[in-house]
Each structure stands twice: as C-alpha cells, then as structure tokens.
C-alpha positions in Angstrom: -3.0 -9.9 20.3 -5.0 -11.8 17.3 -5.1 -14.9 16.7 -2.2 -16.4 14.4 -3.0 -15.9 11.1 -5.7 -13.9 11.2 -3.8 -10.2 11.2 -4.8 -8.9 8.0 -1.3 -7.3 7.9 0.0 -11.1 7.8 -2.2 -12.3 5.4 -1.4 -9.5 2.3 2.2 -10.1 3.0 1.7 -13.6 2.9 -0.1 -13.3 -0.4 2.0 -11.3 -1.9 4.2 -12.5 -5.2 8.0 -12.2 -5.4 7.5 -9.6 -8.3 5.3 -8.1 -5.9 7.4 -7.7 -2.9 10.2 -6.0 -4.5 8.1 -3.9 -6.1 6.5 -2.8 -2.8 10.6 -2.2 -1.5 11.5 -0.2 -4.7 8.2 2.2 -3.7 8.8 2.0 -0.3 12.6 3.2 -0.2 11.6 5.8 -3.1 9.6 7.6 -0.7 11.6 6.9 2.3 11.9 8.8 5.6 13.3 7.1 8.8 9.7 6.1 10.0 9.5 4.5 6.1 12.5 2.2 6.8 10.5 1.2 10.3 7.7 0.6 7.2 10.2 -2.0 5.5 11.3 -3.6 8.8 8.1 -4.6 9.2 7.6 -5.9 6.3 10.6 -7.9 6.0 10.0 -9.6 9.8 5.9 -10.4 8.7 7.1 -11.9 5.7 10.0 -14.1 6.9 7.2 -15.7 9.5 5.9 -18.5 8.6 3.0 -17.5 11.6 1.9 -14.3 13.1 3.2 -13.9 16.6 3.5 -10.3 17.6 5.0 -10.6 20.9 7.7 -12.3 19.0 7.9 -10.2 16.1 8.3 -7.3 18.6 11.1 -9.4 20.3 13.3 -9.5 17.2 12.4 -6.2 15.8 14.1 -3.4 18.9 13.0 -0.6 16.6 9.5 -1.7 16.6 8.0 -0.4 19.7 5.0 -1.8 21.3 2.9 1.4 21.1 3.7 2.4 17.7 3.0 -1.0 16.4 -0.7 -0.2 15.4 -0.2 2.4 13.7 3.1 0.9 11.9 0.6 -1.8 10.5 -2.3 0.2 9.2 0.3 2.6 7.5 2.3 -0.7 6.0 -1.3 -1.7 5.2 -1.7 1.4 3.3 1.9 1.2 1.8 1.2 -2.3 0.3 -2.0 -1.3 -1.3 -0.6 1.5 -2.3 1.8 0.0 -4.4 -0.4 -2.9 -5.8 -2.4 -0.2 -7.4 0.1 1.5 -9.0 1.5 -1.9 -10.2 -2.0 -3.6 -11.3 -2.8 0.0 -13.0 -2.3 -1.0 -16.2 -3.5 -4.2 -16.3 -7.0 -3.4 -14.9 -9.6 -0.9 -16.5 -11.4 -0.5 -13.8 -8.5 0.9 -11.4 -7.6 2.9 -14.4 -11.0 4.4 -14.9 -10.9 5.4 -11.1 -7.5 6.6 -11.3 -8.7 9.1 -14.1 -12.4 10.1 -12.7 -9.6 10.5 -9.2 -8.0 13.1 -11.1 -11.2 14.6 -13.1 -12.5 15.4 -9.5 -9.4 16.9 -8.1 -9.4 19.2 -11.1 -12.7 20.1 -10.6 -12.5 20.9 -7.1 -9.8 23.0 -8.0 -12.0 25.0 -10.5 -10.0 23.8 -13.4 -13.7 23.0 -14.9 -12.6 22.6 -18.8 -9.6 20.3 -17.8 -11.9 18.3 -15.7 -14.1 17.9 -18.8 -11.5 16.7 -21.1 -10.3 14.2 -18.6 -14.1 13.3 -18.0 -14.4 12.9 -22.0 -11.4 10.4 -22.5 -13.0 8.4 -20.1 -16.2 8.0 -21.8 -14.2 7.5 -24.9 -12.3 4.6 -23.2 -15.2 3.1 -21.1 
C-alpha cells in the first residue's frame, strides 16, 4: 500500500477544482460503460477522503475489488487527464498545437498526404 498521500491518483483528485470535477463526471458518464461507473466510484470515494487509505477505501467501496484496483487507478488516471486536456484546450496554445500536429500525423499515416499538409500549414500560420 503507499504511503498516505503520496498515491498520485490522490493527489490529481485532490487538486482538482470544482469546475473541474464536474467536468471530469460530465466526460466520464458521456462515455460510460459499467466498468466507467466503477471509473466514477472511484473518483467520488478518493475525493471525499481527506487521506489516502486504500484498505479503507476498498472497505467502503464493495464494487471495487482488490485485484482490479490497479488497474482501476491508472485508467481513472488516464480519465482525469483526459478530460483536463480537452477542458484546458482552448486556453493553452501549446496543447492546441499538439492537438493539431496529433491529427496532421494521423492523417499522414493514413496516406491522406495533402490533408496532412493543410493541417500542417495552419499550424505554422498560428505558431
């Protein structure tokens, strides 16, 4: 188990604003499976600790099993960051520039050469 407060899990939560947390549970539900909702129980328990204790946190949370906890994390990890990005998206050049050099690549790679220039072009326009 790690020490309290040092899961990196508990720590984005923690950080997390209000705007931001609801935001996170309007993406999550939007792409929603029953494993997401495990996703959102998570995230709910983590963020109404005040300390990380996962023995405790698997206590409360029946759904949660022991072995799938891991993975639960890393893919709420994921989730979070997920959904910071595509709030912070506008507000950040950089993350736009990589979201559009993102999509010049995919278009290259699949052979859609002149697309992938004009995406790469309004990118040097905006840079």
């Amino acid at each position: 188990m790690p020490n309290r407060n040092t899961d990196p899990l508990f720590q984005l939560v923690k950080s997390l604003e209000k705007s931001e947390k609801r935001n996170f549970k309007l993406y999550a539900t939007r792409n929603s499976s029953g494993e997401e909702l495990k996703s959102i129980q998570l995230f709910d328990a983590l963020d109404k600790m005040n300390e990380y204790d996962e023995d405790l946190l698997l206590r409360k949370n029946p759904a949660i099993k022991k072995q799938q906890i891991s993975n639960m994390k890393a893919h709420l990890y994921r989730q979070i960051l997920s959904s910071l990005r595509l709030l912070n998206n506008t507000d950040n050049i950089d993350i736009l520039l990589h979201e559009q050099m993102d999509y010049a690549r995919i278009l290259y790679n699949k052979g859609l050469y002149l697309q992938s220039l004009k995406v790469l072009d309004r990118i040097k326009e905006s840079a």
